[in-house]
N, C-alpha and C positions, 0 to 999 in steps of 0.2 A: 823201223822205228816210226818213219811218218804214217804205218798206216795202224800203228798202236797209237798215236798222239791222234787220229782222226777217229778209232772205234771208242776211245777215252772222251772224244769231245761229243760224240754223240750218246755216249751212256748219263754226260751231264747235262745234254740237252733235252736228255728224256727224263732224268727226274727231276728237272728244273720246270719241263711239262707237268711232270703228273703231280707238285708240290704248288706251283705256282700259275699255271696254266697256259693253254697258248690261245692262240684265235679261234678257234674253234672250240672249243672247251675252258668250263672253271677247274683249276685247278682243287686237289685237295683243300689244304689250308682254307680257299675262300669257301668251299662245298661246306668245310666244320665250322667254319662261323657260322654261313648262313645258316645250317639248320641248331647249334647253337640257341641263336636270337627266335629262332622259331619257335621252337621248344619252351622256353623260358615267355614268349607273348602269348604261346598258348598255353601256358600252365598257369597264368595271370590269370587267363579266363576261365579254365576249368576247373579251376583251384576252387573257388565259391561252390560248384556244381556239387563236384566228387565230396567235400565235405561234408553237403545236404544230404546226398545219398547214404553216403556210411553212417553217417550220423541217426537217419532216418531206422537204419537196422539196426543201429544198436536197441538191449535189454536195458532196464532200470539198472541192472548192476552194475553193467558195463557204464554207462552215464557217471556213475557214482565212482567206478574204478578210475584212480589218474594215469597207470598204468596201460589200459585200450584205448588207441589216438588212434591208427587206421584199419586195424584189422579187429572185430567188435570177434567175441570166443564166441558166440552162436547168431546168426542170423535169426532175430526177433520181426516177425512179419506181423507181430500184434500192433505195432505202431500204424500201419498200414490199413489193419481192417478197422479199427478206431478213427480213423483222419477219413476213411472212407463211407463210415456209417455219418459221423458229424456233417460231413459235407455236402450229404445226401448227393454221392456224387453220379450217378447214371441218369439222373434227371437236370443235375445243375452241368452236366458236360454237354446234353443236347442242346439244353438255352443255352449257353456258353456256343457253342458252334453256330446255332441260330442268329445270335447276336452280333458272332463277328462274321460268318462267312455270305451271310444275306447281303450284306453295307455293302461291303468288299466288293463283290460281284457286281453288283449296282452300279457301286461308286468306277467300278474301274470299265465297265461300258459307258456311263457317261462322261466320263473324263476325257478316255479314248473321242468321243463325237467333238465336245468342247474342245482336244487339243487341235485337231486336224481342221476344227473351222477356222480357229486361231492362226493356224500353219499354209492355209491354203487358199483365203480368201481375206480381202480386203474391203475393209466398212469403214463408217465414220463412227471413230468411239471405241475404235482395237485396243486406243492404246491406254484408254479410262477403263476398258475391261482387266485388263493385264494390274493396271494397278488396283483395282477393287480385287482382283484373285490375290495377287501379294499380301493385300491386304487382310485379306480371311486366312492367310497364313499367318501374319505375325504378329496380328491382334491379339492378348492371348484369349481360349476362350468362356475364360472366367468373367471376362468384361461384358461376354454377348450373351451366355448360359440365361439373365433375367428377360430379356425380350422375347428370347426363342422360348420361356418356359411359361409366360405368360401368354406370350403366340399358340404354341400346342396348347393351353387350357382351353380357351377358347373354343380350339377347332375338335377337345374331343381326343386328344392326342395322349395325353401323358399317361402312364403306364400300361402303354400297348407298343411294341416292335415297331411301328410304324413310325414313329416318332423319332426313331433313326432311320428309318427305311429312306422315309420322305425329303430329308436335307441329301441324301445320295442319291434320290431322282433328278433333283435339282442342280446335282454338283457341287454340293454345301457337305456333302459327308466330312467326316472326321479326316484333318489334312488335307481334303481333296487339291488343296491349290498345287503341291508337289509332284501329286499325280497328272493335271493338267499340263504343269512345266516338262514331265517326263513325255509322254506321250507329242506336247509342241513341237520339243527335239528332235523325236523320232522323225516324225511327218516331215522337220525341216529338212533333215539328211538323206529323205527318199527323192528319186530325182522324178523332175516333175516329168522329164521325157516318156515314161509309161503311161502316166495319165493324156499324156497330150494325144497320146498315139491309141490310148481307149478310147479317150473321146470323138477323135477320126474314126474311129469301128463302129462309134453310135452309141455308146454305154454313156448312163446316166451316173450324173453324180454318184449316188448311193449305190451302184452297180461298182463305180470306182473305187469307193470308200469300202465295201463287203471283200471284193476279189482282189486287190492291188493294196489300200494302205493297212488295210489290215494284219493279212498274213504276212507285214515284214513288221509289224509292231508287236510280235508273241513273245517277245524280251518283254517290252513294257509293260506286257499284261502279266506276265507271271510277275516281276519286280511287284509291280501294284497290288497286286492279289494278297500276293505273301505279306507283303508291309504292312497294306491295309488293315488283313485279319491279325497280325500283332496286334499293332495299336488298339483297334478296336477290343481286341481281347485284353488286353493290359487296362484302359480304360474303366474308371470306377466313377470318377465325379461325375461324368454327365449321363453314363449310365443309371446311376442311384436317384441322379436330378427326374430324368425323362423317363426311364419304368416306372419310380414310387413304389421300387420293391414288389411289382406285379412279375418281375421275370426276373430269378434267382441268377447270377451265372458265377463261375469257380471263384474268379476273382471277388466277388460279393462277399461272398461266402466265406472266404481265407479272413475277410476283415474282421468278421465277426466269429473268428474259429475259436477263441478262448468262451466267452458266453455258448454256442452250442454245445460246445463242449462239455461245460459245467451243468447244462440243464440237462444233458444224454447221462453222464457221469456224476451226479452230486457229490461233493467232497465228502460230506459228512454220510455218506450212503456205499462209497466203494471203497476198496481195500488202497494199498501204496501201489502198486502195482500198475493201478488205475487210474490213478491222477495224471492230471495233466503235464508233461514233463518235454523236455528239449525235441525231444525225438517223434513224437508224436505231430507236434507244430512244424519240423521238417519235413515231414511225411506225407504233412496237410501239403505243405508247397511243392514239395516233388509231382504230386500229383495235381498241381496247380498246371506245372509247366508243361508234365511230359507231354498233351495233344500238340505244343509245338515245337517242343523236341521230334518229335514222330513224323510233322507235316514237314521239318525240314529235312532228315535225313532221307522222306519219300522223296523231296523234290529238289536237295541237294543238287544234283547234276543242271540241271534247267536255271536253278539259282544264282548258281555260280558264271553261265555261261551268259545268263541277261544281265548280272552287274558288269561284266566285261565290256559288255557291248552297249551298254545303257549307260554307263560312268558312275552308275549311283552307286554312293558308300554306305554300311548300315550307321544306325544310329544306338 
């Protein structure tokens, strides 16, 4: 009898594990919440996407049918080569890349130099620098867009790629103060006992800075990279300000996607078929997004592994 009252307390001990968990393990129940709440925060998020997308393949009819909400009765790819002729897009995707991945690059080697001077040496005036960087972060920079635009007339700048190029030589790029603050942290957390012990071997500064801070800052630099070329690709006002429309890029282009449109397709010259309609203008933005839909799922894995380790959340 006692040893049926002990194989009974251990049959409720085990599913008292596998519903409730033990120390080593979540049990069920919390395993179905948590992915639960998973599901439902990422359906939050890709609820907008998947929309655009179906949306994008639906036909006119289908549009006009209230009966087709997610599965469109033919995949219509005509919305696709229309948002792709309008948007003149293999010429506005290269500027577009140009535009954001030049800065990017830039911006995130000099950041890098800028954070580790910050992080590793002491001057008079560190801590009036730290506030003039805060400060070109939270300015906004609609307040500063007339100085710098009146600044590049002058020097010959305005609509020519340089004219972003040149504020991320300087450490002035788009955000750069965050980048600065990322990279500070990093260098703070590297111990200084490897430099101390280079320095005893005879290695110069920049010798230190190349072989030792660098390769333990490859988090920040991909974090940087990645963020940078968002923003900069999202980025219209000060693009539109500082090109003058001498460099088209997708996002330009999406603004003014109803007028290209109508001058490729005139209403009064094409059929119904060929108006401008929901799916078409989704089609435009799909094709807006997907180069970084694409750059993130290449470098997803590295992504993921520098926000861990870098603390940064997106935005």
């Amino acid at each position: 009898m006692e040893r049926n009252l002990t194989l009974k307390n251990i049959d409720l001990f085990k599913i008292r594990s596998f519903l409730l968990g033990s120390r080593t393990s979540y049990g069920l129940i919390f395993n179905v919440a948590l992915y639960l709440l998973l599901i439902a925060i990422g359906f939050v998020y890709i609820y907008p996407l998947l929309f655009m997308f179906v949306t994008s393949l639906k036909s006119p009819s289908d549009l006009l049918n209230p009966m087709v909400q997610w599965v469109p009765s033919t995949i219509h790819m005509g919305n696709y080569e229309k948002a792709f002729r309008v948007l003149n897009y293999p010429t506005t995707l290269v500027s577009s890349i140009l535009v954001s991945v030049i800065p990017s690059l830039i911006t995130a080697a000099v950041c890098s130099l800028v954070g580790y001077g910050l992080a590793r040496y002491k001057f008079f005036g560190k801590n009036l620098i730290f506030a003039l960087i805060m400060a070109t972060f939270i300015i906004p920079p609609q307040n500063t867009v007339i100085p710098q635009m009146l600044t590049y007339k002058d020097l010959g700048l305005l609509g020519n790629i340089f004219a972003l190029i040149l504020p991320a030589m300087f450490g002035q790029g788009y955000r750069s103060a965050i980048f600065i603050l990322i990279f500070y942290q990093t260098f703070q957390s590297l111990p200084k006992v490897l430099e101390e012990a280079a320095r005893l071997d005879g290695a110069s500064d920049l010798k230190i800075f190349l072989q030792i801070a660098l390769p333990s800052a490859v988090p920040a630099f991909i974090i940087s990279i990645i963020f940078s070329t968002v923003w900069y690709w999202n980025e219209t006002y000060i693009t539109v300000i500082f090109l003058e429309g001498g460099i088209q890029t997708l996002p330009m282009q999406l603004t003014k996607f109803t007028q290209a449109y109508e001058n490729l397709y005139p209403p009064g010259m094409v059929n119904i078929f060929d108006r401008l309609n929901e799916a078409v203008k989704l089609a435009g933005t799909f094709l807006n997004v997907l180069p970084l839909l694409v750059m993130y799922f290449i470098m997803q894995r590295w992504f993921v592994e520098s926000v861990e380790r870098t603390g940064v959340t997106g935005e």
